[in-house]
N, C-alpha and C positions, 0 to 999 in steps of 0.2 A: 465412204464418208460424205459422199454429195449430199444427202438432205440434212447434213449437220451444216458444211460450208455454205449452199444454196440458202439458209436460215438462220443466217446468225445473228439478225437483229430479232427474228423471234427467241430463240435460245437467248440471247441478252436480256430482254424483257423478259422474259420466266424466269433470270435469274436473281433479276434486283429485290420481284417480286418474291420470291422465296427468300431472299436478303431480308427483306423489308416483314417477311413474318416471322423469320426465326429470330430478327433484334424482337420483336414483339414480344412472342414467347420468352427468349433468355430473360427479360428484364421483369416480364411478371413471375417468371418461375422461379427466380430470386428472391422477389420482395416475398412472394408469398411461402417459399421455403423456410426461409428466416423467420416470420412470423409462427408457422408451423411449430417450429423447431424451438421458439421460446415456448410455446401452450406444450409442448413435449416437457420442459423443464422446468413447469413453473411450478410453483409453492401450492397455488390453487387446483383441487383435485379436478374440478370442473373443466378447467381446461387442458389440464393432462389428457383426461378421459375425450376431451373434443379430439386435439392431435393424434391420442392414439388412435382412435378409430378412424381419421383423415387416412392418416398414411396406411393402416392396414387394409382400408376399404379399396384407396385409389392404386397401392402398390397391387394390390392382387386382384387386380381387375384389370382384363385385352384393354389396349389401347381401342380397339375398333368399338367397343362397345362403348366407352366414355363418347367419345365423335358422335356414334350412333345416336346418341341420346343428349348431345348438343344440338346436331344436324335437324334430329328430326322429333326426337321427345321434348325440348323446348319449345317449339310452334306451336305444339299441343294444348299447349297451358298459357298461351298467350304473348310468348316471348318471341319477337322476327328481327331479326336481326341477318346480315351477308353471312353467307358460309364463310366468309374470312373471318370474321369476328367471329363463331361459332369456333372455328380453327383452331385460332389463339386461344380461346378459351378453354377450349377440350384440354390442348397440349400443354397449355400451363397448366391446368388443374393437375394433372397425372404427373408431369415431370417434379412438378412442388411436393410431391411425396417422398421423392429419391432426394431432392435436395434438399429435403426435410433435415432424412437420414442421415446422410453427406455431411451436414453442419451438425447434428446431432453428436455423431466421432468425433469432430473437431471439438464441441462445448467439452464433452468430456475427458478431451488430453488436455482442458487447462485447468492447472492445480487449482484442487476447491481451497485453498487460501487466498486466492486472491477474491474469489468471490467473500468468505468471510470479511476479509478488507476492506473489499467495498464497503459492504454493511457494516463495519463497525464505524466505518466514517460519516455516516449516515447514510450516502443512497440506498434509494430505494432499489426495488426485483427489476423496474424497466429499468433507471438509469444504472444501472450493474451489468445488465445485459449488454443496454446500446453502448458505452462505454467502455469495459474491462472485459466482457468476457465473449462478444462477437468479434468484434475486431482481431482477438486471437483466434476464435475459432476459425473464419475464414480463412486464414495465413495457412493452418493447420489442415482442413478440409480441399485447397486447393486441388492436387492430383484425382481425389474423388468426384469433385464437384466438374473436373474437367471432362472427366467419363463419362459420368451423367450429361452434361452437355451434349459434348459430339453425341452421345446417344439420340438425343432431343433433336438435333440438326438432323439425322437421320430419320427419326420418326417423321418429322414433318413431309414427309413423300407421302407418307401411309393418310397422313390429312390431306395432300392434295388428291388422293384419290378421293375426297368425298366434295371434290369440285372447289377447292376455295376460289379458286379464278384465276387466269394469267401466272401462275408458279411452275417450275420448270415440269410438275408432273403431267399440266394441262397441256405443255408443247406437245409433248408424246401423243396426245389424245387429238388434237387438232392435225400434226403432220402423218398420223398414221389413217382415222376415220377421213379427216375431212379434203388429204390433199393426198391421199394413197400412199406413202412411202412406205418401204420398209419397217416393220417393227426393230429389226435390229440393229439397223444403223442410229434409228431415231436414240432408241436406248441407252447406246452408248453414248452418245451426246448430253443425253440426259445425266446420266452415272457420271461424266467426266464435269459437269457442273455442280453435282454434291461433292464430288472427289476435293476438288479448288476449295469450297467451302469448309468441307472437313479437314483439311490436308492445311490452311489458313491457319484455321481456328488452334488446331494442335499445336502446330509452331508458336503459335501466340502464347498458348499455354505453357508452354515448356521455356518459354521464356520467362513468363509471371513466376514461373515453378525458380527460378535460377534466382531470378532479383530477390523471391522469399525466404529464399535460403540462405543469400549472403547477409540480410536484415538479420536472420535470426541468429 
């Protein structure tokens, strides 16, 4: 385990960094699931028809081709932007399908009276939504939406292989081409730093999961 200890202020720096793009990712995979997920349930066919087609194009499509064609079919057409920001963007686009879904379960275990409710009191389809019947859903969607996650914290390796820069997948690539070590010491270094991160994230989880249950 010398080129883990021998580096561990690079291993620290690839990890903040892959920190720093998987908050990226959660928080757009979020906004943009949610939104998803209402054009899935909404009154208007138009956007039924947009969400359905979202989620069954981005759900049954390799994550490597989505990346693929951030990475390198975006420059094409005029768009340059860092491979990090391509990153973020590949991995939010694709994880926003599953957490479409994910909330999709949840809209659907809250009793459709309460949505009647709403609208007989007047709100509208969005203040129904953002008000009465996300807020449940969420609650509801928790343990799914937690799988999808760690999922997504996992994926993000598969995007540092397309170079985002300085993320723990790029130590591997720097301590093995450029300063010789070992592939498999570096590896495990590497795996013991998504392990911390997913192993984190889960506990947190299962806590949110405990406090939602005692609410409910």
């Amino acid at each position: 385990m010398s080129p883990v200890l021998d580096n561990l202020d690079l291993y620290w720096s690839g990890f903040l960094q892959s920190l720093e793009f998987i908050v990226y990712t959660l928080v757009g995979s979020l906004l943009l699931g949610a939104l998803i997920a209402a054009c899935r349930v909404s009154p208007i066919g138009a956007l039924r028809g947009f969400g359905t087609a979202y989620v069954n194009l981005l759900r049954n499509c390799p994550l490597t081709i989505v990346l693929f064609f951030m990475a390198f079919g975006l420059p094409e057409i005029g768009i340059n932007r860092s491979y990090f920001f391509f990153g973020v963007m590949g991995l939010t686009l694709y994880t926003a399908a599953f957490v479409c879904e994910a909330l999709r379960s949840g809209i659907n275990a809250v009793p459709a009276g309460q949505a009647e409710a709403a609208r007989a009191v007047g709100l509208t389809f969005t203040q129904t939504m953002r008000s009465v019947v996300m807020p449940q859903a969420f609650r509801s969607s928790i343990p799914p939406l937690g799988s999808v996650q760690i999922a997504m914290f996992k994926n993000s390796a598969v995007a540092g292989a397309f170079g985002i820069g300085g993320d723990l997948f790029s130590v591997s690539k720097i301590l093995t081409s450029a300063r010789g070590y070992d592939i498999i010491p570096v590896l495990i270094g590497v795996a013991i730093g998504y392990l911390v991160i997913t192993l984190t994230a889960g506990a947190l989880l299962a806590v949110i999961e405990r406090k939602v249950a005692i609410v409910r």
